[in-house]
N, C-alpha and C positions, 0 to 999 in steps of 0.2 A: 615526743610531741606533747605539748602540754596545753594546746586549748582546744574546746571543742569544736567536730564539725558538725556545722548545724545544716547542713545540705540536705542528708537523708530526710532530715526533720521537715525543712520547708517543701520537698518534693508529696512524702507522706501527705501533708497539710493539702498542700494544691489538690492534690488526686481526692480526698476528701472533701473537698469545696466543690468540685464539678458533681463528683455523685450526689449532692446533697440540694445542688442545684439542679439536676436532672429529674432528682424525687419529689423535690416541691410541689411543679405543680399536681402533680398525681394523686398528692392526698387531699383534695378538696373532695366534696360532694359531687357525684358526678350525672345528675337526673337531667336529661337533655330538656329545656325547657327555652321558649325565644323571648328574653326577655325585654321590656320596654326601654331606649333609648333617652336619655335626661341628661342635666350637664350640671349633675349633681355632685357635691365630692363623696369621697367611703367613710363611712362612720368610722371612728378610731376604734380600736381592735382590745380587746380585757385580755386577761391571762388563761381564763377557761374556754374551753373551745366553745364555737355557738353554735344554739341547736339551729337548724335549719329545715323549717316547714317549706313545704316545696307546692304548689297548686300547678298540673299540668294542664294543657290542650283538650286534653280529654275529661277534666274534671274530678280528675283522681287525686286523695291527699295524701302528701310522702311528709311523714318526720324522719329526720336526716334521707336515708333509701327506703324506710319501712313503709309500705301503705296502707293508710290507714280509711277504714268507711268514716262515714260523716258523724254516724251517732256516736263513735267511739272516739273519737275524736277529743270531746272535752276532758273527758277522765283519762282517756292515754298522757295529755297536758297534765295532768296536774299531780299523775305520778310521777313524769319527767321533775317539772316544777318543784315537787319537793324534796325530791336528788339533789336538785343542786342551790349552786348560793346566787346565783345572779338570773336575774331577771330579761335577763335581753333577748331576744329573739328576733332572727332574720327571716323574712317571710320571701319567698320568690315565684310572682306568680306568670305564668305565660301572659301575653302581652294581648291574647287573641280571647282572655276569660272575663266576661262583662265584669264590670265595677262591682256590681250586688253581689258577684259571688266573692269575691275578694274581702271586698266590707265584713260579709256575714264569718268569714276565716279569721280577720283581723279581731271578732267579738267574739269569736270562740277561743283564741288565742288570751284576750284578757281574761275570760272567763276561766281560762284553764292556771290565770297565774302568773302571767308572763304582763308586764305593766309597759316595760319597754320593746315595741317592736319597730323594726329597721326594714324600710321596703329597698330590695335590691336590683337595682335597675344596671343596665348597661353603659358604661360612659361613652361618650361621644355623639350624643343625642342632640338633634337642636333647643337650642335655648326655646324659651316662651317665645321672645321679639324676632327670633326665625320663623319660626311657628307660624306667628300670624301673616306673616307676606305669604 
């Protein structure tokens, strides 16, 4: 027999595409938070993972899982900040935490370094012109 079989080869492949499809979504950040509704699209994605400041229900601040107090906060940023090479930062705050407290995260955020931040809302939201009826 002189050509090859490529069966083992695409069966291997497949069984490899499911488990990798399975693991996906698992490795996201996993900090339960309900976030607000918009009919926004997703910021396109860099090659560095991003960090993810989290503001819960309770008022608590998580970079990536870690919790962080408030005073610690800016210098925990800005030794993240100087790890690494890119500047972006996705911010995810409960839907149910006034404005002023968000604001005041979003200036501690520049403060610590971070010039680009991404607010990460839920899709499927109504638009503005829903809204208003």
């Amino acid at each position: 027999m002189s050509e090859i079989n490529v069966t083992p080869f695409v069966d291997v492949m497949l069984v490899l595409l499911i488990i990798f499809m399975v693991a996906a979504p698992l490795l996201t950040v996993g900090v339960p938070v309900e976030l607000p509704k918009t009919a926004a699209n997703a910021l396109p994605s860099d090659s560095e993972e991003p960090l993810t400041v989290t503001l819960t229900a309770q008022g608590e601040i998580q970079i990536q899982t870690t919790v962080t107090p408030r005073d610690q906060l800016i210098p925990k940023l800005r030794a993240v900040a100087a790890e690494r090479e890119g500047k972006q930062v996705f911010l995810r705050a409960d839907g149910a935490i006034p404005y002023q407290d968000v604001m005041q995260i979003m200036g501690a955020l520049n403060a610590g370094g971070f010039s680009n931040v991404g607010l990460v809302t839920d899709t499927g939201g109504p638009t503005l012109d829903q809204a208003e009826r």
